[in-house]
Backbone as XML, in Angstrom:
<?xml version="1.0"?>
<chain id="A" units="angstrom">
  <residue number="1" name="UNK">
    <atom name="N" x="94.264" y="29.048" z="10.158"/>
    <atom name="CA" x="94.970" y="29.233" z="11.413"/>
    <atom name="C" x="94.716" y="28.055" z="12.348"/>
  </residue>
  <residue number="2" name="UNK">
    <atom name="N" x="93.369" y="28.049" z="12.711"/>
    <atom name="CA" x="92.987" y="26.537" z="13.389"/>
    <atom name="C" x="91.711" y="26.084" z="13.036"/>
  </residue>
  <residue number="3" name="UNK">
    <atom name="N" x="91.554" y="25.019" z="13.354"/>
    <atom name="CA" x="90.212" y="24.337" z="13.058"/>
    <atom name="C" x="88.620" y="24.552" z="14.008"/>
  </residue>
  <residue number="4" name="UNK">
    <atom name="N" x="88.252" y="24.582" z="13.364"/>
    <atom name="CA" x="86.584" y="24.754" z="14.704"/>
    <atom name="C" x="86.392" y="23.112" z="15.192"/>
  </residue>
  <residue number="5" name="UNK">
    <atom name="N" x="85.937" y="23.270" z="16.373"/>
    <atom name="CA" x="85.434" y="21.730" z="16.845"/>
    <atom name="C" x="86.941" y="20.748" z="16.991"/>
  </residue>
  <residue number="6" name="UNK">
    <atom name="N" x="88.222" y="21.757" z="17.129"/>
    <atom name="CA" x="89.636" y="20.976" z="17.364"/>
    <atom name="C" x="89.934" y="21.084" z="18.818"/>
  </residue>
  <residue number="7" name="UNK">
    <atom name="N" x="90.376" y="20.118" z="19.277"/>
    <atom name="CA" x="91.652" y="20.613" z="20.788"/>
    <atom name="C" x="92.886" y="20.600" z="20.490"/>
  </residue>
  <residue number="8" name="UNK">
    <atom name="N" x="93.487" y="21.773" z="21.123"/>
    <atom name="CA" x="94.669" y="21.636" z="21.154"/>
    <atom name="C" x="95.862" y="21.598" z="22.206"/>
  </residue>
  <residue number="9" name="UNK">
    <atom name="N" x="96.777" y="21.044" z="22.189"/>
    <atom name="CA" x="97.723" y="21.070" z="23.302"/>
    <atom name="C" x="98.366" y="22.768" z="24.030"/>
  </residue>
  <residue number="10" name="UNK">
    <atom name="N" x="98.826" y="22.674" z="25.185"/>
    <atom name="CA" x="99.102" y="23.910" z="25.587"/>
    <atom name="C" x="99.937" y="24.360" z="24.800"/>
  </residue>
  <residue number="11" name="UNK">
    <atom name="N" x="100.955" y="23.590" z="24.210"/>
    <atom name="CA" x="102.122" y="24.315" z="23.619"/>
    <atom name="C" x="101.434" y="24.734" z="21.832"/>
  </residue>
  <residue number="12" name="UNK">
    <atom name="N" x="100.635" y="23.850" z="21.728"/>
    <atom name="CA" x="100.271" y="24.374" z="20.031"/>
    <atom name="C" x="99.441" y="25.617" z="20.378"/>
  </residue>
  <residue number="13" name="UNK">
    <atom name="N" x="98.439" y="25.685" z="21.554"/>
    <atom name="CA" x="97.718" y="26.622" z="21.959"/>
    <atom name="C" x="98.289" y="28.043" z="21.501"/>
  </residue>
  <residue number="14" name="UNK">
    <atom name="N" x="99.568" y="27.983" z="22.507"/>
    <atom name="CA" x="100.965" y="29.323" z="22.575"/>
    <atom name="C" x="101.262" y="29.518" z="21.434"/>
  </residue>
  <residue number="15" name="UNK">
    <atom name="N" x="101.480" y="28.518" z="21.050"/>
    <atom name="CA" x="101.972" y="29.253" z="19.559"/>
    <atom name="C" x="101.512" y="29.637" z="18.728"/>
  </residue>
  <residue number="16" name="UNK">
    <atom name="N" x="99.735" y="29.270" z="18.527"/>
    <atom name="CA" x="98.624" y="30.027" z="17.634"/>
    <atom name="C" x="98.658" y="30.975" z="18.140"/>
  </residue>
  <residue number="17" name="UNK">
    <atom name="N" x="98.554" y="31.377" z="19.547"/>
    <atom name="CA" x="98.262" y="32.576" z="20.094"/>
    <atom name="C" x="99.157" y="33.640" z="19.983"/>
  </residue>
  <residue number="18" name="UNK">
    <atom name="N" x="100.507" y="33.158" z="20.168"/>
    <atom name="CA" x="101.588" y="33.805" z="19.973"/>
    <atom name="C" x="101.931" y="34.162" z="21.505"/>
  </residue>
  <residue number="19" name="UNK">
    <atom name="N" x="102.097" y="33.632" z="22.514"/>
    <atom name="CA" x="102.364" y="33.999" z="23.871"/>
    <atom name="C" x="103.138" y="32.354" z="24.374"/>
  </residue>
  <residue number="20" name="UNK">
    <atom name="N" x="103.466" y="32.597" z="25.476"/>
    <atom name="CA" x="104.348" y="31.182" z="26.059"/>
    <atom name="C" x="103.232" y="30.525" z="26.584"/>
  </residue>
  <residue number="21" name="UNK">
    <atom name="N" x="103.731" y="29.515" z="27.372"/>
    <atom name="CA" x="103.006" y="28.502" z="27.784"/>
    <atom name="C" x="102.386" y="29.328" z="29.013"/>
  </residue>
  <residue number="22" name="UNK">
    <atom name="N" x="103.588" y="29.692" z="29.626"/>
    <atom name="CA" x="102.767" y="29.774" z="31.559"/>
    <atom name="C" x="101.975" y="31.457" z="31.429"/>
  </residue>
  <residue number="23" name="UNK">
    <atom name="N" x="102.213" y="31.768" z="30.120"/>
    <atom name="CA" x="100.886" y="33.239" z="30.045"/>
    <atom name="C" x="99.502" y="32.290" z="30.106"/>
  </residue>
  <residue number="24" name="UNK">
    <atom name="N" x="99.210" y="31.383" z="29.553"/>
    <atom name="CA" x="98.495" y="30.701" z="28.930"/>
    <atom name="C" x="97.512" y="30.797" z="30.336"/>
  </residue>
  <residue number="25" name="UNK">
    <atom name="N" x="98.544" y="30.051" z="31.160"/>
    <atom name="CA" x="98.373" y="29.379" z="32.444"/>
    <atom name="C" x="97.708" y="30.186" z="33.902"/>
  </residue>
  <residue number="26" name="UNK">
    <atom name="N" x="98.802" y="31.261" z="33.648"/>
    <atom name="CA" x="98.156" y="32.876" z="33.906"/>
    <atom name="C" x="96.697" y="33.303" z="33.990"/>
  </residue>
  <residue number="27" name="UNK">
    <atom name="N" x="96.792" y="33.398" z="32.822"/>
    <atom name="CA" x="95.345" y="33.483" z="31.791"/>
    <atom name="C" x="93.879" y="32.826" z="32.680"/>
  </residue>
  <residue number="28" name="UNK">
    <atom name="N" x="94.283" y="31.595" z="32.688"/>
    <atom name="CA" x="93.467" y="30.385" z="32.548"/>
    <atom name="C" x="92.783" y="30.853" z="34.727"/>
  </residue>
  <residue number="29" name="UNK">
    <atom name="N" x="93.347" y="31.121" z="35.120"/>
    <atom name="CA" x="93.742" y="31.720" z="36.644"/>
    <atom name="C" x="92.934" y="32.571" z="36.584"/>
  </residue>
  <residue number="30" name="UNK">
    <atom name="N" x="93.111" y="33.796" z="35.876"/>
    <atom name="CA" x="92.376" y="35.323" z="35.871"/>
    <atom name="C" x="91.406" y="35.379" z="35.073"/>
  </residue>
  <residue number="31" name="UNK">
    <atom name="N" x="90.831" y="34.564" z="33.874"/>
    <atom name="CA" x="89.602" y="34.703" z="33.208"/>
    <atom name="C" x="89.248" y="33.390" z="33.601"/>
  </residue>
  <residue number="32" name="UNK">
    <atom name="N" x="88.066" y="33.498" z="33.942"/>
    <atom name="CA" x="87.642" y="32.377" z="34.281"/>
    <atom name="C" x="86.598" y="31.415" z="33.599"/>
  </residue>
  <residue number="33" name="UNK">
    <atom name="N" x="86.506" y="31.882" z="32.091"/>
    <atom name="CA" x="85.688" y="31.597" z="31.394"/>
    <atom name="C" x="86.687" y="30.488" z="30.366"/>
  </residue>
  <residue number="34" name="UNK">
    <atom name="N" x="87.689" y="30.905" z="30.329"/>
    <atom name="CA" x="88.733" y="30.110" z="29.815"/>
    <atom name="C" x="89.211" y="28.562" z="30.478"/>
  </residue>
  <residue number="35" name="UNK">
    <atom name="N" x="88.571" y="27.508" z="29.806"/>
    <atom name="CA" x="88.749" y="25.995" z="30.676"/>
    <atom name="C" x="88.592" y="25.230" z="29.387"/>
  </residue>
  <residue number="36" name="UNK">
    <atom name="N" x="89.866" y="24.810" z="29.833"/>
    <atom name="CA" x="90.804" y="23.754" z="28.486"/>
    <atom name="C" x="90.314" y="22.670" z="29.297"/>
  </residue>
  <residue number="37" name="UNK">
    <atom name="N" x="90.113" y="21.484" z="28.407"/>
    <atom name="CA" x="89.422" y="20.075" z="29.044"/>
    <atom name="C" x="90.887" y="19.792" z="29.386"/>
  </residue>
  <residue number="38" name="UNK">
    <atom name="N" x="91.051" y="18.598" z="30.492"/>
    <atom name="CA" x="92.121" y="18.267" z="31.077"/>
    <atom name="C" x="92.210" y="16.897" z="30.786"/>
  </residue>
  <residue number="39" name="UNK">
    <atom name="N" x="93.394" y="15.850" z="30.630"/>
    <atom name="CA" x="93.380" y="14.470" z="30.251"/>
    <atom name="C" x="93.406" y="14.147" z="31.778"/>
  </residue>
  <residue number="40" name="UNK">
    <atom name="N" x="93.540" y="12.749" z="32.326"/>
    <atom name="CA" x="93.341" y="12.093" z="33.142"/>
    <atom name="C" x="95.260" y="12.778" z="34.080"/>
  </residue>
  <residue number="41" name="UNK">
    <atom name="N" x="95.958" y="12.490" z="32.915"/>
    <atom name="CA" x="97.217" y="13.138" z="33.694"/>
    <atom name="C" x="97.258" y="14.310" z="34.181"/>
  </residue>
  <residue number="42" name="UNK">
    <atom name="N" x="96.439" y="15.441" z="33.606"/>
    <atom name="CA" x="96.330" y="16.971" z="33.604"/>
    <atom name="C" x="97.185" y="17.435" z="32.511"/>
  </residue>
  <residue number="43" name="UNK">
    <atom name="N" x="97.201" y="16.941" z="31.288"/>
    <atom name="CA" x="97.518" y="17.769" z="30.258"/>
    <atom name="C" x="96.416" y="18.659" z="29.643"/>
  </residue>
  <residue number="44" name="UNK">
    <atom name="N" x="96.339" y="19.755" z="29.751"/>
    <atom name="CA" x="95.636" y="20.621" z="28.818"/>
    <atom name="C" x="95.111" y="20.818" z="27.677"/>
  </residue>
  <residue number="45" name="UNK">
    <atom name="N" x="94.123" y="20.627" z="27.330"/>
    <atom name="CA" x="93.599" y="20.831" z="25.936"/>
    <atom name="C" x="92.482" y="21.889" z="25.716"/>
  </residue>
  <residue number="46" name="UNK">
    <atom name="N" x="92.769" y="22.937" z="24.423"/>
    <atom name="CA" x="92.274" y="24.148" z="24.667"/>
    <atom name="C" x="91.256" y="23.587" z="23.325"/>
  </residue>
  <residue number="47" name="UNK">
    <atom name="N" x="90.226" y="24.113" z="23.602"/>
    <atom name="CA" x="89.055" y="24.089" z="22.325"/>
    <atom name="C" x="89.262" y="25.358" z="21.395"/>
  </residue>
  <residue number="48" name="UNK">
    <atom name="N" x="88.798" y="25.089" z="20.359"/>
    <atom name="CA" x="88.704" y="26.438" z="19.274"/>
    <atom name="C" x="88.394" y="27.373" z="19.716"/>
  </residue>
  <residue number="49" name="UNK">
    <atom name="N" x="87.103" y="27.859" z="20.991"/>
    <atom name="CA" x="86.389" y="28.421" z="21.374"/>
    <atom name="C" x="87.422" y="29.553" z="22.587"/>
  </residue>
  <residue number="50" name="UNK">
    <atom name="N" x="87.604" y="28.648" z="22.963"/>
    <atom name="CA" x="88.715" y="28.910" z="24.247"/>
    <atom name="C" x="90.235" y="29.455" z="23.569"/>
  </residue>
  <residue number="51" name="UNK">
    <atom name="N" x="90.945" y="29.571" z="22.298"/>
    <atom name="CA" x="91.114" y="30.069" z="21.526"/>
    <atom name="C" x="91.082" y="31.304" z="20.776"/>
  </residue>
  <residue number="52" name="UNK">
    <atom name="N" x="89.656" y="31.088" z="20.677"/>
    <atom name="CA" x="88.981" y="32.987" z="20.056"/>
    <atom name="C" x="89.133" y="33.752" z="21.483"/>
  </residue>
  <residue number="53" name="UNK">
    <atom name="N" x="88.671" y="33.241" z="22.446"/>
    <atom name="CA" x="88.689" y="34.186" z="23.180"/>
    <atom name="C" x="90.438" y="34.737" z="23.713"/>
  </residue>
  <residue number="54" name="UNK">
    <atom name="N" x="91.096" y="33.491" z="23.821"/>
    <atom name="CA" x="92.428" y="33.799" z="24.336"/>
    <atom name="C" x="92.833" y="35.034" z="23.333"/>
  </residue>
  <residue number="55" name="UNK">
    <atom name="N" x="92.644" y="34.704" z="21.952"/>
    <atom name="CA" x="93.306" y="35.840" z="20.872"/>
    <atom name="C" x="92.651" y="37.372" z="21.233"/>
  </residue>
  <residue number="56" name="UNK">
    <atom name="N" x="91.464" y="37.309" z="21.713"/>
    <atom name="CA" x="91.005" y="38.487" z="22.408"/>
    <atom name="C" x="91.234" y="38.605" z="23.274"/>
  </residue>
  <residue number="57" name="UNK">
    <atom name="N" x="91.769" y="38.039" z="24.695"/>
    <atom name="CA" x="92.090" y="38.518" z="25.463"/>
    <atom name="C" x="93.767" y="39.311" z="25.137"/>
  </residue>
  <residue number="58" name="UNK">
    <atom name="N" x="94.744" y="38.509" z="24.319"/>
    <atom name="CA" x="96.279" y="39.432" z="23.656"/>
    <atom name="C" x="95.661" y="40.743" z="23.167"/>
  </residue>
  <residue number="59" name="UNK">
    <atom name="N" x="94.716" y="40.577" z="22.290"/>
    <atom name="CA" x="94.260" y="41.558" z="21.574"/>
    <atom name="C" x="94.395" y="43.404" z="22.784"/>
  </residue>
  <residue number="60" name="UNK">
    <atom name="N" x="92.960" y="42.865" z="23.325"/>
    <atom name="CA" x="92.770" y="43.562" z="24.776"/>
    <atom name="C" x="94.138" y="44.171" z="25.300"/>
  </residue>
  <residue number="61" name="UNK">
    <atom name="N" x="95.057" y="43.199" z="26.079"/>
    <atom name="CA" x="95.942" y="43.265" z="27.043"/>
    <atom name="C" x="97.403" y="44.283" z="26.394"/>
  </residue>
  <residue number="62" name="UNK">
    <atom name="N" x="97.514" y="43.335" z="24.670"/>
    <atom name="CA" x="98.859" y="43.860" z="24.272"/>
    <atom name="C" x="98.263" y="44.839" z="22.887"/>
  </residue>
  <residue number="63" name="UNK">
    <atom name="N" x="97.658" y="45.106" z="22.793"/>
    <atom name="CA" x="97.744" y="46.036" z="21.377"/>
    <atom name="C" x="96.446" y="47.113" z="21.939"/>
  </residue>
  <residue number="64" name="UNK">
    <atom name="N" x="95.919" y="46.778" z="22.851"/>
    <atom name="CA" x="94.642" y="47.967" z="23.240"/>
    <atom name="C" x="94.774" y="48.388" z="24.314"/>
  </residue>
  <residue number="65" name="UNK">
    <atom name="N" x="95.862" y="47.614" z="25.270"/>
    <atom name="CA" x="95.956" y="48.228" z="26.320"/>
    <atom name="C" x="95.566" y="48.404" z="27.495"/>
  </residue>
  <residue number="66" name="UNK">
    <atom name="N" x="94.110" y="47.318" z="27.745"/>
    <atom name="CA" x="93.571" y="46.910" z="28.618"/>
    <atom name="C" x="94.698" y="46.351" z="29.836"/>
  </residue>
  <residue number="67" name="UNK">
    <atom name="N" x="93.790" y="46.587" z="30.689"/>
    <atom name="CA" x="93.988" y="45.785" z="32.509"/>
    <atom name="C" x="93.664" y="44.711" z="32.446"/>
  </residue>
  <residue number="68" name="UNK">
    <atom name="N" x="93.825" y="43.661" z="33.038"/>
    <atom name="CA" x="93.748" y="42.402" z="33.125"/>
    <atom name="C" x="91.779" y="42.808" z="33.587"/>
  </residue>
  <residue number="69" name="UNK">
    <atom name="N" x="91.619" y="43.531" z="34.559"/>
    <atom name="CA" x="90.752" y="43.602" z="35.173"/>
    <atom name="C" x="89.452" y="44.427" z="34.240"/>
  </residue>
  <residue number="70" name="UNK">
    <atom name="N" x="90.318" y="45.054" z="33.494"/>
    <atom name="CA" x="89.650" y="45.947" z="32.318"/>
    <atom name="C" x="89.203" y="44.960" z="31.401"/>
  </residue>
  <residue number="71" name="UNK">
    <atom name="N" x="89.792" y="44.066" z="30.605"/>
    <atom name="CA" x="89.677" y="42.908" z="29.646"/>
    <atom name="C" x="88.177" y="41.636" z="30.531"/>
  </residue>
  <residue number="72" name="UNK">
    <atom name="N" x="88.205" y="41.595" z="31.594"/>
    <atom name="CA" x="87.369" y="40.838" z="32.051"/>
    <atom name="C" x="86.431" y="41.273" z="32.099"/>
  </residue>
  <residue number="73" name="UNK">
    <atom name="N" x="86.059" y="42.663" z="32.387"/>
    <atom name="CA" x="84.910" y="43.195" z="32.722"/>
    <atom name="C" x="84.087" y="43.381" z="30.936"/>
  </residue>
  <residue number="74" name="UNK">
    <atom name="N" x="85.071" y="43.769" z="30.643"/>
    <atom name="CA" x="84.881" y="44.249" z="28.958"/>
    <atom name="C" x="84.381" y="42.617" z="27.949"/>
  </residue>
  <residue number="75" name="UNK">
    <atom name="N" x="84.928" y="41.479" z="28.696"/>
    <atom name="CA" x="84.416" y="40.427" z="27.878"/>
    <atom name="C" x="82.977" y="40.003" z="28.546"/>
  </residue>
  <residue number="76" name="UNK">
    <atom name="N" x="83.117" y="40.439" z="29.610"/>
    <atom name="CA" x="81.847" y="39.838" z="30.300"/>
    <atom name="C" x="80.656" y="40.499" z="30.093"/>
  </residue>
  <residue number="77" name="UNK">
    <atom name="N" x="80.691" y="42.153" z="30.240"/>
    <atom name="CA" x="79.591" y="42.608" z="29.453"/>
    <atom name="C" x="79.213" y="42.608" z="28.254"/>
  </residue>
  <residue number="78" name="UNK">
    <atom name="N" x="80.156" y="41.820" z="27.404"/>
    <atom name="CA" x="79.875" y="41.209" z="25.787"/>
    <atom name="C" x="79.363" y="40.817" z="25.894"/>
  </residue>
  <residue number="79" name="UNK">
    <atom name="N" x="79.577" y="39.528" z="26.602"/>
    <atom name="CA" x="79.038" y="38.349" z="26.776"/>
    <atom name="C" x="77.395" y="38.041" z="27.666"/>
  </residue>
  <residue number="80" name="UNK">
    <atom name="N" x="77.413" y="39.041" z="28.147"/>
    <atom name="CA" x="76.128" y="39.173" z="28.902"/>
    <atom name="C" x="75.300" y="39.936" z="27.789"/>
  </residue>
  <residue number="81" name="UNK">
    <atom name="N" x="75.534" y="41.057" z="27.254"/>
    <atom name="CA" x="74.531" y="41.581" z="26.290"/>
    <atom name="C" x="74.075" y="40.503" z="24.917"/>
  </residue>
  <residue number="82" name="UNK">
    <atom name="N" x="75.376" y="39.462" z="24.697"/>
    <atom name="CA" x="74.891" y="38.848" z="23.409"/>
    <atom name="C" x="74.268" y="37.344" z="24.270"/>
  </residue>
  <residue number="83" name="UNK">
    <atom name="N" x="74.262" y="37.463" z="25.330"/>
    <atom name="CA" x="73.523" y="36.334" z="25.847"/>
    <atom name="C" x="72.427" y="36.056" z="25.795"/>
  </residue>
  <residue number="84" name="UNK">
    <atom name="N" x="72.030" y="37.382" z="26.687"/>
    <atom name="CA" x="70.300" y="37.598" z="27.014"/>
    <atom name="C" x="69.344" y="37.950" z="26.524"/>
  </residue>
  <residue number="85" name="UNK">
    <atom name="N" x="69.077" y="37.454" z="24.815"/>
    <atom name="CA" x="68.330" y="37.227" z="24.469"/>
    <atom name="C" x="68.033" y="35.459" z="24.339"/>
  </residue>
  <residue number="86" name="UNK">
    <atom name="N" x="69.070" y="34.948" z="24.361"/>
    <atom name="CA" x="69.413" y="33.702" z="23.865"/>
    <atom name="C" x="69.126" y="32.726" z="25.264"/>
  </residue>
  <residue number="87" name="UNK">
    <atom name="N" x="69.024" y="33.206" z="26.702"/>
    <atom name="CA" x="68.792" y="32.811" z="27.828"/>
    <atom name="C" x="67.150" y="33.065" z="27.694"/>
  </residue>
  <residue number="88" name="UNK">
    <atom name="N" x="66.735" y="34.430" z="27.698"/>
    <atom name="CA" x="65.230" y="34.270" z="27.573"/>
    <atom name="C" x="64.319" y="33.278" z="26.896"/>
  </residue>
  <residue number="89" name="UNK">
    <atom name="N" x="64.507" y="33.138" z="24.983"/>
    <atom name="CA" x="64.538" y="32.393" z="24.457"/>
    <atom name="C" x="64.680" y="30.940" z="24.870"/>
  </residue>
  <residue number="90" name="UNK">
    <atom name="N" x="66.020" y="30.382" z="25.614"/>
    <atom name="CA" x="65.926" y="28.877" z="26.037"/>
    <atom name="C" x="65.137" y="29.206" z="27.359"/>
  </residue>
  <residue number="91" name="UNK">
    <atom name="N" x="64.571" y="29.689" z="28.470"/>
    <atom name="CA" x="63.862" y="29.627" z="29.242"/>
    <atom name="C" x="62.944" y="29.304" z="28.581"/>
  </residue>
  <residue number="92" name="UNK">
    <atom name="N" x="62.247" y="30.384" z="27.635"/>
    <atom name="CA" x="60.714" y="30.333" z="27.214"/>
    <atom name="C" x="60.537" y="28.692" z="26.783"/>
  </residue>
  <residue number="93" name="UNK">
    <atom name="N" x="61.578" y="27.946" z="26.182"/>
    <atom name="CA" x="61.532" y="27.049" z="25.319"/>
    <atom name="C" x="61.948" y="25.897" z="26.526"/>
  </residue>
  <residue number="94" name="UNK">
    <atom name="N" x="61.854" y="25.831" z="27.495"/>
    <atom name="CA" x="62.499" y="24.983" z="28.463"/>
    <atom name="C" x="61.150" y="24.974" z="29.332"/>
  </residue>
  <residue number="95" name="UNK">
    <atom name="N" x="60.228" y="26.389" z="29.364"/>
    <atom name="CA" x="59.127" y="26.187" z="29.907"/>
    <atom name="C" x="58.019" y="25.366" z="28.972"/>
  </residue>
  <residue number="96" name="UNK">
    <atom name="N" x="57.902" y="25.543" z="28.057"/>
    <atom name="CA" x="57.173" y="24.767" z="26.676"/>
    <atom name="C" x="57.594" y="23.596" z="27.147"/>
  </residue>
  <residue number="97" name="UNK">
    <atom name="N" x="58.943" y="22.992" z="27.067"/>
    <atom name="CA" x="58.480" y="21.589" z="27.121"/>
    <atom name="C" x="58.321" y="21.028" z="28.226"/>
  </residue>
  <residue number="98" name="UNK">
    <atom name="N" x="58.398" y="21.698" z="29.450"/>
    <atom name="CA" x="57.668" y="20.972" z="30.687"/>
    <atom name="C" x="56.753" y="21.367" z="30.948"/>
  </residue>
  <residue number="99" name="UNK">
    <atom name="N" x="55.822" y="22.257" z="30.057"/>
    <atom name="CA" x="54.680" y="21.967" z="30.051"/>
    <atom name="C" x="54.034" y="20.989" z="29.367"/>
  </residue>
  <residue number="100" name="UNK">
    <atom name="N" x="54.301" y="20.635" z="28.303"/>
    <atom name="CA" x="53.925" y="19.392" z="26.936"/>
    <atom name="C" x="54.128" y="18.148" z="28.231"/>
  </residue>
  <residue number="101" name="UNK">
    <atom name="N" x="55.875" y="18.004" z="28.881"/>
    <atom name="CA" x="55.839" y="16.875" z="29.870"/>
    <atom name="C" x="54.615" y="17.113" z="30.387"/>
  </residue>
  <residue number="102" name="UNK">
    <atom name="N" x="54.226" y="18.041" z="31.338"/>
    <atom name="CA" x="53.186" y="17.607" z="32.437"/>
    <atom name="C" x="52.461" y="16.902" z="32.073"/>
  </residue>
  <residue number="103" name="UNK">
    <atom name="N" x="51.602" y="17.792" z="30.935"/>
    <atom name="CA" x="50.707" y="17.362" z="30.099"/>
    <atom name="C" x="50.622" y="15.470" z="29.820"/>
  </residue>
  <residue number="104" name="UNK">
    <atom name="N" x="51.942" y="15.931" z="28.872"/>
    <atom name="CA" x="52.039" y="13.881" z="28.745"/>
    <atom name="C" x="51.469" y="13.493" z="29.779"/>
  </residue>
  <residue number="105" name="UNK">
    <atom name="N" x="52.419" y="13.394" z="30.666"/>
    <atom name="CA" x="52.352" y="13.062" z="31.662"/>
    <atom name="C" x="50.825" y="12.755" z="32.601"/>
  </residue>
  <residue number="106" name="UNK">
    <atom name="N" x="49.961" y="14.019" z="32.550"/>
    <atom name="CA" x="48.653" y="13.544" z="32.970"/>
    <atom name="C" x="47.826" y="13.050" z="31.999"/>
  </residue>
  <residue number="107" name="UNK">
    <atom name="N" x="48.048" y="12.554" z="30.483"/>
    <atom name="CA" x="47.158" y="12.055" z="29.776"/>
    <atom name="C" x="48.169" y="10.153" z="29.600"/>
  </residue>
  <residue number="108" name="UNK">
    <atom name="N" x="49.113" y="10.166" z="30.398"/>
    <atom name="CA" x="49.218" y="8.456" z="30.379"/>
    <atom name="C" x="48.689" y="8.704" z="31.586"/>
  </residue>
  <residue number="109" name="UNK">
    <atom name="N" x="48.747" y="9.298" z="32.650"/>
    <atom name="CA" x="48.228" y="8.754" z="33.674"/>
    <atom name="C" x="46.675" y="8.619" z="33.754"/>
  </residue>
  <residue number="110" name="UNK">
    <atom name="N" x="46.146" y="9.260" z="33.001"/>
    <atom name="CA" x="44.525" y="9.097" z="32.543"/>
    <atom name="C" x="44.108" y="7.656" z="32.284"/>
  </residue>
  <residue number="111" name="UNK">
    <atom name="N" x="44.965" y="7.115" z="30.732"/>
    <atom name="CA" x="45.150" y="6.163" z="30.525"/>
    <atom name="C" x="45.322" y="4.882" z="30.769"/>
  </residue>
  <residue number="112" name="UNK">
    <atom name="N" x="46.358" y="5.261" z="31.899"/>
    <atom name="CA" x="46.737" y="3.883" z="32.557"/>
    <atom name="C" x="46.000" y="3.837" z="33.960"/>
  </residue>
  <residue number="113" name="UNK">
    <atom name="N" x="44.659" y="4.484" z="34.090"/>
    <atom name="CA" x="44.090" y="4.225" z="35.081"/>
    <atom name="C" x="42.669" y="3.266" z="34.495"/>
  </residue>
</chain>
């Protein structure tokens, strides 16, 4: 269907997705997690990522029946439960290495005294 690690244009976007352009655009307005890199002109380019989610948000909206407002809340507490282990984890691991820095850090300054 599409490639991982691809961009794609708004209009190839629509048509993987199966929706028009200015739903896209819509979209991009009301979820806010959805951000296609932009060229210098402002042409749109949607990542693979940005993609999965768009196909879940149709999913949601046209075959399940969700609210626009229903679909946001519903991706976001996904997204928060499969997060927060993965936030704890890079904290713990973000505190490790500024501790190792300090550390360095006071054994050149040992050194270079």
């Amino acid at each position: 269907m599409f490639e991982e690690d691809n961009f794609y244009t708004i209009s190839k976007t629509a048509n993987l997705v199966g929706v028009q352009t200015h739903v896209l655009r819509f979209w991009e307005k009301k979820f806010l997690f959805i951000k296609p890199r932009k060229s210098p002109t402002g042409r749109r380019y949607y990542s693979s990522s940005d993609i999965k989610y768009l196909l879940m948000i149709k999913k949601l909206l046209y075959e399940e029946g969700f609210t626009i407002k229903g679909a946001i809340n519903l991706i976001n507490n996904k997204n928060k439960k499969k997060n927060s282990p993965l936030y704890d984890r890079a904290n713990q691991s973000i505190s490790a290495i500024k501790s190792l820095l300090n550390e360095g850090t006071s054994i050149l300054k040992k050194n270079l005294d």
